[in-house]
PyMOL Python script that loads the backbone (N, CA, C, O; Angstrom):
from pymol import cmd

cmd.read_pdbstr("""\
ATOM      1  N   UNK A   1      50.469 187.736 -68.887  1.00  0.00           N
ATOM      2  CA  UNK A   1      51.458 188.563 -68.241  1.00  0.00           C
ATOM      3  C   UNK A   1      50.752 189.754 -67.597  1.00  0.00           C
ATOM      4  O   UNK A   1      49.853 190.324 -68.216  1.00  0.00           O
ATOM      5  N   UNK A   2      51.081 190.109 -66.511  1.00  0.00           N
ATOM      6  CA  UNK A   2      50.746 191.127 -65.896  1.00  0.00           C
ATOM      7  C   UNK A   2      51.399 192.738 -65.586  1.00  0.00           C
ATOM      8  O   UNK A   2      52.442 192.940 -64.964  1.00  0.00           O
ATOM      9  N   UNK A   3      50.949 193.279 -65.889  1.00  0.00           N
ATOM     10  CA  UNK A   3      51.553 194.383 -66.341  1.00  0.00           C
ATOM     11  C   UNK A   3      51.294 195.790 -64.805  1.00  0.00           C
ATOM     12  O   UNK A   3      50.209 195.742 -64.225  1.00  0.00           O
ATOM     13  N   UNK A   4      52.142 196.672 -64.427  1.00  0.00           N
ATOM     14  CA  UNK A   4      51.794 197.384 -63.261  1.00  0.00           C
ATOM     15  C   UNK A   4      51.861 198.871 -63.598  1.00  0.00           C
ATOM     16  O   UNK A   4      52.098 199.368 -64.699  1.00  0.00           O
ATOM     17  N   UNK A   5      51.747 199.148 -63.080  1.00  0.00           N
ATOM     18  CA  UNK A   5      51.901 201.212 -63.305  1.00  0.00           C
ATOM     19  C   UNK A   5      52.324 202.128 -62.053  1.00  0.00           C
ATOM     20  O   UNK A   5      51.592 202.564 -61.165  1.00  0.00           O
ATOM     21  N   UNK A   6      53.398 202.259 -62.190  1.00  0.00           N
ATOM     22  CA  UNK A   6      53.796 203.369 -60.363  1.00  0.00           C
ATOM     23  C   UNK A   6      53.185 204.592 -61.056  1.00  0.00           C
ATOM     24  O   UNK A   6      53.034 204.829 -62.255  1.00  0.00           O
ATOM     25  N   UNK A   7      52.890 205.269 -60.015  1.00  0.00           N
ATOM     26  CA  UNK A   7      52.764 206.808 -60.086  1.00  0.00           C
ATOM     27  C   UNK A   7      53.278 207.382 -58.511  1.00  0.00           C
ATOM     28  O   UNK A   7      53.025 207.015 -57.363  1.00  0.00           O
ATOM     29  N   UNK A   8      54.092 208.428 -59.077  1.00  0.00           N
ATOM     30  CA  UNK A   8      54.757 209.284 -57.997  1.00  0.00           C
ATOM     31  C   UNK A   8      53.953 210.426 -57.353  1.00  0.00           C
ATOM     32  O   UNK A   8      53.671 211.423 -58.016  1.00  0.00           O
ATOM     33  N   UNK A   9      53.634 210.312 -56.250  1.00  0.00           N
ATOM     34  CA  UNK A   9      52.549 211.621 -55.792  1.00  0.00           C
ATOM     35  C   UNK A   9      53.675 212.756 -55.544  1.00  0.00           C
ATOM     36  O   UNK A   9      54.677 212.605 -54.845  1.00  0.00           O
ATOM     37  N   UNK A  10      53.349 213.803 -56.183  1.00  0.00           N
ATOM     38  CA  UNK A  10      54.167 215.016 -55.768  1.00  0.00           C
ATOM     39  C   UNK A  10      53.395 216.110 -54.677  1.00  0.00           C
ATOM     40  O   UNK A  10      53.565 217.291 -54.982  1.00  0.00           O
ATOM     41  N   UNK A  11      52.594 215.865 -53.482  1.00  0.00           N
ATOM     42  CA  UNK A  11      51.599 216.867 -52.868  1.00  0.00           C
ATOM     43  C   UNK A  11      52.292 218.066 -52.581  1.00  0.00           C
ATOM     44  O   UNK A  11      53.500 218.059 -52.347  1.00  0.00           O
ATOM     45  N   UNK A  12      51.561 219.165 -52.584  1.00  0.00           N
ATOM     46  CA  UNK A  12      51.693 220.421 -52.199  1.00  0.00           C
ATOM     47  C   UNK A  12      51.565 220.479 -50.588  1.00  0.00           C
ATOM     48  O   UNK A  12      51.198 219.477 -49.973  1.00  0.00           O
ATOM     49  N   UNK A  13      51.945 221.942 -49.790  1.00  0.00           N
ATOM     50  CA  UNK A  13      51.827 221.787 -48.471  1.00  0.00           C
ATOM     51  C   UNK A  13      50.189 221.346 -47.997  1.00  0.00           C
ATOM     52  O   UNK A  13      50.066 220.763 -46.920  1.00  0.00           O
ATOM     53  N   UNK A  14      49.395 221.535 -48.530  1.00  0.00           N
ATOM     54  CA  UNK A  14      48.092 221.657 -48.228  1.00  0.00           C
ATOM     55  C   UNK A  14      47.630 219.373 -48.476  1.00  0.00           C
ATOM     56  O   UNK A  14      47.106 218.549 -47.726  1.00  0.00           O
ATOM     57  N   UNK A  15      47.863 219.342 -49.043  1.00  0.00           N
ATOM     58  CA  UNK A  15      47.547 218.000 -49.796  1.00  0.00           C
ATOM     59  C   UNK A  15      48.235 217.052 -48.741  1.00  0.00           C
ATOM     60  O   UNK A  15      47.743 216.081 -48.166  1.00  0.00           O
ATOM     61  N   UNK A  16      49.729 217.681 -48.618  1.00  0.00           N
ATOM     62  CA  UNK A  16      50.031 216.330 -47.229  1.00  0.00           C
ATOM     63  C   UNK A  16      49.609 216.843 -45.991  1.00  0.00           C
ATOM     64  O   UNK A  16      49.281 216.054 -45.106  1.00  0.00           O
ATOM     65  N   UNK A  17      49.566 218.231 -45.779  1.00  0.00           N
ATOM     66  CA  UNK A  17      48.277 217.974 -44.589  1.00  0.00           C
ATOM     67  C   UNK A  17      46.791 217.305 -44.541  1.00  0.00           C
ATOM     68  O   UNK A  17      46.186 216.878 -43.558  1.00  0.00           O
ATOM     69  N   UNK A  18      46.411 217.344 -45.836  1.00  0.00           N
ATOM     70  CA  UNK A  18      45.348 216.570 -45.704  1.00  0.00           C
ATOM     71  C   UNK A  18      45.381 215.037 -46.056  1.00  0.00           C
ATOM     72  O   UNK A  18      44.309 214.531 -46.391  1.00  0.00           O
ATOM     73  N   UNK A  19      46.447 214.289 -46.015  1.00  0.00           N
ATOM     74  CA  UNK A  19      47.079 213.317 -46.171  1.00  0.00           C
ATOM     75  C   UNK A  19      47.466 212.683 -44.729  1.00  0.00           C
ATOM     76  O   UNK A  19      47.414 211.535 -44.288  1.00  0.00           O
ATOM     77  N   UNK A  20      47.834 213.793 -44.243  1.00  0.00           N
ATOM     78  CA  UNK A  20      48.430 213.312 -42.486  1.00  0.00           C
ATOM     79  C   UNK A  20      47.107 213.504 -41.523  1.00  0.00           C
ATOM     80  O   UNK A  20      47.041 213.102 -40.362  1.00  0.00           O
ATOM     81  N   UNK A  21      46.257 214.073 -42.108  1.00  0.00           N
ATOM     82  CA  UNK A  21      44.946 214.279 -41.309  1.00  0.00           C
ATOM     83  C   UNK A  21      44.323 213.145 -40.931  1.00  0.00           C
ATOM     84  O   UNK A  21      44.219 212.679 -39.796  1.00  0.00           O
ATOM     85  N   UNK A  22      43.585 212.395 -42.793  1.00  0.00           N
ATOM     86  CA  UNK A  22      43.396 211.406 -42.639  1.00  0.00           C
ATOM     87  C   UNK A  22      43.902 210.270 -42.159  1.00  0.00           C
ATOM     88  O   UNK A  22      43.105 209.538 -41.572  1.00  0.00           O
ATOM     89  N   UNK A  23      45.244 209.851 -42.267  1.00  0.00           N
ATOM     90  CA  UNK A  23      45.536 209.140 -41.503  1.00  0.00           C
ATOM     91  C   UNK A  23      46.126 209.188 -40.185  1.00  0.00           C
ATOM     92  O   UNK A  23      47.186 208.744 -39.744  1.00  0.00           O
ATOM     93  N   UNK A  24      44.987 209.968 -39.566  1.00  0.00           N
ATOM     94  CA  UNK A  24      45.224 210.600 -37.620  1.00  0.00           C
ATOM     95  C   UNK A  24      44.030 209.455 -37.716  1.00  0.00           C
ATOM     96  O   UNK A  24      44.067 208.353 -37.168  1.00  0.00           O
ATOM     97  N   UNK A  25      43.073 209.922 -38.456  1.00  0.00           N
ATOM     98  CA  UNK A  25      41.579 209.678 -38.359  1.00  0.00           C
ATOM     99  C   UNK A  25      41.575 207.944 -38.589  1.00  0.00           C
ATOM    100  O   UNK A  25      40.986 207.143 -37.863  1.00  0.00           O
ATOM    101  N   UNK A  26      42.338 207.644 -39.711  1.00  0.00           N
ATOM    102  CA  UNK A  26      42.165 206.239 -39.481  1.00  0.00           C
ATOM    103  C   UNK A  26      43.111 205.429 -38.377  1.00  0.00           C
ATOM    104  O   UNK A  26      42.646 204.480 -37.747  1.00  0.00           O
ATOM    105  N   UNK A  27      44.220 205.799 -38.232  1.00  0.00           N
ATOM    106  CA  UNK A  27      44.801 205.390 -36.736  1.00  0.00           C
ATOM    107  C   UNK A  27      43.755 205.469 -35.444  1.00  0.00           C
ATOM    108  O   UNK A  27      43.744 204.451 -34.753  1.00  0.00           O
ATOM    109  N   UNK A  28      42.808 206.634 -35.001  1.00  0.00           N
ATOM    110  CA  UNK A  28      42.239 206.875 -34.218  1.00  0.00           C
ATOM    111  C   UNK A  28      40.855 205.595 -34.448  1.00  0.00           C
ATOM    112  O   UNK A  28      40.264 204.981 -33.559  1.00  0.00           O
ATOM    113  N   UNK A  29      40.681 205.522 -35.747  1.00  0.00           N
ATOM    114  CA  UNK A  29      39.244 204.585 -36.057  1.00  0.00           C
ATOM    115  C   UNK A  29      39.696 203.097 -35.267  1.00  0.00           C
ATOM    116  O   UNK A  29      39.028 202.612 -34.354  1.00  0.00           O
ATOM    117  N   UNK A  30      41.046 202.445 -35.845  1.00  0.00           N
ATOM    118  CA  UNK A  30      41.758 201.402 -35.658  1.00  0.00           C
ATOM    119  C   UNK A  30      42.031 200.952 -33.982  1.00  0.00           C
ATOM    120  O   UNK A  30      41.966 199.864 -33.408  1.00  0.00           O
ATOM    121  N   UNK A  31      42.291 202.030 -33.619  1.00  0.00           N
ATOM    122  CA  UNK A  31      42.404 202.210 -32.141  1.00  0.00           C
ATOM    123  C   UNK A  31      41.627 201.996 -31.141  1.00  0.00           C
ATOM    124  O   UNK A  31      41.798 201.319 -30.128  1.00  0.00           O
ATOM    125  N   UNK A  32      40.429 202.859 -31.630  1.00  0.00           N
ATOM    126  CA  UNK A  32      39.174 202.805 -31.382  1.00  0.00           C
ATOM    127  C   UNK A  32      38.571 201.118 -31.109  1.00  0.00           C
ATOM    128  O   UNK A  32      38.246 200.615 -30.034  1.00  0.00           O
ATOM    129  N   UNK A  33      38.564 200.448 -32.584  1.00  0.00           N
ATOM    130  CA  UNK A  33      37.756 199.889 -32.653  1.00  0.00           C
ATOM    131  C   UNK A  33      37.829 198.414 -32.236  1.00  0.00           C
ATOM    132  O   UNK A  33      36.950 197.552 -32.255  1.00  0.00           O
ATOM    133  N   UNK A  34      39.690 198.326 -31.683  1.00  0.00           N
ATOM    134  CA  UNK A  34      40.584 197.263 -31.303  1.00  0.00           C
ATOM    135  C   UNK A  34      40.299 197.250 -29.834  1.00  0.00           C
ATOM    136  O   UNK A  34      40.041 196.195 -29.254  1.00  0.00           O
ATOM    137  N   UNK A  35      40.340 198.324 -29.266  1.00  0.00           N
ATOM    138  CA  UNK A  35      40.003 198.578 -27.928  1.00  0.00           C
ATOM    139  C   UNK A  35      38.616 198.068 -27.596  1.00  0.00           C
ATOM    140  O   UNK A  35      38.320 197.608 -26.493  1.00  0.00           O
ATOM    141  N   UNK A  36      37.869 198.168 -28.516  1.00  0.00           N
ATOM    142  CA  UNK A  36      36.227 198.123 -28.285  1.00  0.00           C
ATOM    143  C   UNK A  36      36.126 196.302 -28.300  1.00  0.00           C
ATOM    144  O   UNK A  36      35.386 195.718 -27.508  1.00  0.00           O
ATOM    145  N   UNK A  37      36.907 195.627 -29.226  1.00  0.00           N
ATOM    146  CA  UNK A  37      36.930 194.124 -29.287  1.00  0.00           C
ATOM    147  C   UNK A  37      37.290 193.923 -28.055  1.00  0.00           C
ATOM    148  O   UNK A  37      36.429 193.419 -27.333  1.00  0.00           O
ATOM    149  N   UNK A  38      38.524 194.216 -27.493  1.00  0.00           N
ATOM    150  CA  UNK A  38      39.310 193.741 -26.353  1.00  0.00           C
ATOM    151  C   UNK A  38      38.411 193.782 -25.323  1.00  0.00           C
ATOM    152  O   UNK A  38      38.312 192.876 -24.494  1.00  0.00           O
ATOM    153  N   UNK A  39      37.463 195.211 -25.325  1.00  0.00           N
ATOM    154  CA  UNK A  39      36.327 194.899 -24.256  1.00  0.00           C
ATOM    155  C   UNK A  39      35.471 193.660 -23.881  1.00  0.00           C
ATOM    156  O   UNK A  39      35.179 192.893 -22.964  1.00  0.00           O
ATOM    157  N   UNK A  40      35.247 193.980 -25.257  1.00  0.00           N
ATOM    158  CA  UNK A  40      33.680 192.621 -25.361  1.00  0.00           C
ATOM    159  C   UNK A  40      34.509 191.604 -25.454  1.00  0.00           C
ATOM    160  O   UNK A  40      33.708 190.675 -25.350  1.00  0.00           O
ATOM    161  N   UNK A  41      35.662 191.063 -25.589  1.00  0.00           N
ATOM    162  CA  UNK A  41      36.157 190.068 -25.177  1.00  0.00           C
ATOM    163  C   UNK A  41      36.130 189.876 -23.689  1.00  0.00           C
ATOM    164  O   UNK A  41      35.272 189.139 -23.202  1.00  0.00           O
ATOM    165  N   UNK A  42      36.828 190.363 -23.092  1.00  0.00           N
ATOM    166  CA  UNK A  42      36.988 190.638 -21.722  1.00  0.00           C
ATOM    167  C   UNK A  42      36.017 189.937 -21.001  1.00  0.00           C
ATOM    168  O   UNK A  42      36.009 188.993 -20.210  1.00  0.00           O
ATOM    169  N   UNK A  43      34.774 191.076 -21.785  1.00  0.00           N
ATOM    170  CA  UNK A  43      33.474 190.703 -20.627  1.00  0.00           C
ATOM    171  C   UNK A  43      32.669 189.415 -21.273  1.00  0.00           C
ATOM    172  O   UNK A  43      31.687 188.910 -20.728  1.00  0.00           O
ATOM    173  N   UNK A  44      33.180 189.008 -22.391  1.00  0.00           N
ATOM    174  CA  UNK A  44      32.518 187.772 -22.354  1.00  0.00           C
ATOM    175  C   UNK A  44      31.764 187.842 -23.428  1.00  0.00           C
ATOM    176  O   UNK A  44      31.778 186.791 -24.069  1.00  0.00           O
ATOM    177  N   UNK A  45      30.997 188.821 -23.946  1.00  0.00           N
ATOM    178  CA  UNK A  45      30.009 189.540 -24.824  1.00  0.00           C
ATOM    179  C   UNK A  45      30.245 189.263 -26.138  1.00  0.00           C
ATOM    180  O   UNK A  45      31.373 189.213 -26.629  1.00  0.00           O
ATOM    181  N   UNK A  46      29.179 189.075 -26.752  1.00  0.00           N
ATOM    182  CA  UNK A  46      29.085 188.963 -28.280  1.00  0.00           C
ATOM    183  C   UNK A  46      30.477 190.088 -28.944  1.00  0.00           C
ATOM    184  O   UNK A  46      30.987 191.070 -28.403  1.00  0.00           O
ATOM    185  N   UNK A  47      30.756 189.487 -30.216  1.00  0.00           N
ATOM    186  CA  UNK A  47      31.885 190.425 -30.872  1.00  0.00           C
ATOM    187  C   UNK A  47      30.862 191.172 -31.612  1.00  0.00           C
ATOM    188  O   UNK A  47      29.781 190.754 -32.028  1.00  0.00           O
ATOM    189  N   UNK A  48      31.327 192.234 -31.702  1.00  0.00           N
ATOM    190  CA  UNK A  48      30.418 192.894 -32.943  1.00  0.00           C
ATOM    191  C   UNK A  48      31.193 192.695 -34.206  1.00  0.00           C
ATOM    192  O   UNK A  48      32.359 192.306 -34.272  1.00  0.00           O
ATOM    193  N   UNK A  49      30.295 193.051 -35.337  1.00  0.00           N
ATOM    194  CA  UNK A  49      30.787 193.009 -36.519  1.00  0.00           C
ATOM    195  C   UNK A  49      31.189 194.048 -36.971  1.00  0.00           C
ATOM    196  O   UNK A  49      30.665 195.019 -36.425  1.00  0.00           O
ATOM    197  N   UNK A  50      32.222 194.391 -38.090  1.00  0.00           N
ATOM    198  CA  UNK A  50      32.568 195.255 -38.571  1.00  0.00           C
ATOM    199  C   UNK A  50      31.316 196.443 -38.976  1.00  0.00           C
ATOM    200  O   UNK A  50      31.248 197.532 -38.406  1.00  0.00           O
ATOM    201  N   UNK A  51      30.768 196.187 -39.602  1.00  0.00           N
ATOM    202  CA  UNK A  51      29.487 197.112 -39.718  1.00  0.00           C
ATOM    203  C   UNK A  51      28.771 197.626 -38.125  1.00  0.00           C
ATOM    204  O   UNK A  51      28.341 198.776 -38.035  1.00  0.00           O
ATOM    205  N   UNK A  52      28.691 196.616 -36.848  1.00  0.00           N
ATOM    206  CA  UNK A  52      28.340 197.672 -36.016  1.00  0.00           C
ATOM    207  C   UNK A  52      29.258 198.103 -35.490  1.00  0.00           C
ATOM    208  O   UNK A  52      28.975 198.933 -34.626  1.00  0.00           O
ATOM    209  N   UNK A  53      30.553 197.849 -35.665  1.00  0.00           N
ATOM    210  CA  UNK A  53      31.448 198.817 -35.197  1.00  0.00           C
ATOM    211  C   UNK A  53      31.237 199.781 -35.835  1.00  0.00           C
ATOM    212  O   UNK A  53      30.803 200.512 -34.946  1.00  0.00           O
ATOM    213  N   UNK A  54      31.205 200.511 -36.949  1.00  0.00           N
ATOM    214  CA  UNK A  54      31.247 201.568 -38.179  1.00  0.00           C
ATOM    215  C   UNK A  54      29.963 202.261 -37.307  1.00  0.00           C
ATOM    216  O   UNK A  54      30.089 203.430 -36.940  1.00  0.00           O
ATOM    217  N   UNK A  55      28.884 201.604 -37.027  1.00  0.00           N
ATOM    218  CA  UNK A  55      27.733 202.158 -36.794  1.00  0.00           C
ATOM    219  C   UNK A  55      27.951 202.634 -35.490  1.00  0.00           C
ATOM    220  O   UNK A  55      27.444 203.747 -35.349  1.00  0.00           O
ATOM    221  N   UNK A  56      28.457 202.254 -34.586  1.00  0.00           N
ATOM    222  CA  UNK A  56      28.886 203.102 -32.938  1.00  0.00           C
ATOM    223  C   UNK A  56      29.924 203.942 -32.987  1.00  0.00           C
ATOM    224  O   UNK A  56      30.211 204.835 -32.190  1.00  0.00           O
ATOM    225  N   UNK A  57      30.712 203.464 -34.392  1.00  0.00           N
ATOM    226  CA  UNK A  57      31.640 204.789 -34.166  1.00  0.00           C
ATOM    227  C   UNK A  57      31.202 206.175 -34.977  1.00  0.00           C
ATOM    228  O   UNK A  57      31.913 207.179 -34.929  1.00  0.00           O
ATOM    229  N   UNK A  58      29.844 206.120 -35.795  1.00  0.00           N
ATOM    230  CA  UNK A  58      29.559 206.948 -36.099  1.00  0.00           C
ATOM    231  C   UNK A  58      28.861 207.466 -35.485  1.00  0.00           C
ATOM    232  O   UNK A  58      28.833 208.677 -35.705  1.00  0.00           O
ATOM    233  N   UNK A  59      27.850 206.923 -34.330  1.00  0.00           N
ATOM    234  CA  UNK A  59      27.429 207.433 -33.737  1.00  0.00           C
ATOM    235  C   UNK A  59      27.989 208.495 -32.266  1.00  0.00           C
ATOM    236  O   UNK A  59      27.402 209.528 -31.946  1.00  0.00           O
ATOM    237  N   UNK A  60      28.806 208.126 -31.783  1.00  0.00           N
ATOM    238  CA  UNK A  60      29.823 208.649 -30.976  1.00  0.00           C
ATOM    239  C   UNK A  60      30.277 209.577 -31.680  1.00  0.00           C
ATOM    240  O   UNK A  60      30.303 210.638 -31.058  1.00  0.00           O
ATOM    241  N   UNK A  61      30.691 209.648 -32.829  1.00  0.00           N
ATOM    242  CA  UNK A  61      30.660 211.173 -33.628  1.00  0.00           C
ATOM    243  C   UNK A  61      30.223 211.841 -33.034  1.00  0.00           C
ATOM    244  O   UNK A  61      30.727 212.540 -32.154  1.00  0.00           O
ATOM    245  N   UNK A  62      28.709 211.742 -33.546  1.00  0.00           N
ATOM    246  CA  UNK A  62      27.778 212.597 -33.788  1.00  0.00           C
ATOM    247  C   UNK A  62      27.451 213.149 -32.644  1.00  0.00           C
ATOM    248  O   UNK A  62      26.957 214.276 -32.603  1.00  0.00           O
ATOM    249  N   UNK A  63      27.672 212.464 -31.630  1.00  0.00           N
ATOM    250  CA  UNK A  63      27.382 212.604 -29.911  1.00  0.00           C
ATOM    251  C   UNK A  63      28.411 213.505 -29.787  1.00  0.00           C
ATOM    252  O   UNK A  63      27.967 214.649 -29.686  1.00  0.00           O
ATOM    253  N   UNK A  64      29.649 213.441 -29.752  1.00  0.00           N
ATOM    254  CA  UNK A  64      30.626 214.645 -29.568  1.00  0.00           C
ATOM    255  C   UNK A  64      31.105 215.784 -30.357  1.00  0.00           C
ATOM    256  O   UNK A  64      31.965 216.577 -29.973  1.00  0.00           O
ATOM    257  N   UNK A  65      30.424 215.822 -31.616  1.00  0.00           N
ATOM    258  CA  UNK A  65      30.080 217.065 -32.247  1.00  0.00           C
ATOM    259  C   UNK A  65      29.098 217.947 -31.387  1.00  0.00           C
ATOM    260  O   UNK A  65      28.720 219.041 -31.809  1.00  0.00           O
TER     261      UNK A  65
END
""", "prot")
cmd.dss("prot")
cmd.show_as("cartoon", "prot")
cmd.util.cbc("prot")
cmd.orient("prot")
């Protein structure tokens, strides 16, 4: 038998802003990285893999910091 556990998050103002932050950031990653397939589809081009996606989108960071 399998057994489950809810827990109720109660956040403070600060906690669901940083709750709604992160998920700007992962909407924006998702967005990002759907758009970037649709390219290299497009043009024909190898798909990248999840890992070099992670790796161009960190790099593009770092470029616009």
């Amino acid at each position: 038998m399998l057994l489950g556990l809810k827990t109720q998050l109660l956040p403070n103002n600060k906690q669901v802003t940083a709750f709604r932050k992160a998920s700007g950031v992962a909407r924006h990653a998702y967005n990002w990285a759907n758009a970037t397939l649709q390219k290299s589809l497009e043009e024909k081009q190898k798909v990248p893999s999840a890992i070099d996606l992670h790796k161009r989108l960190v790099a593009e960071g770092k470029i616009a910091n």
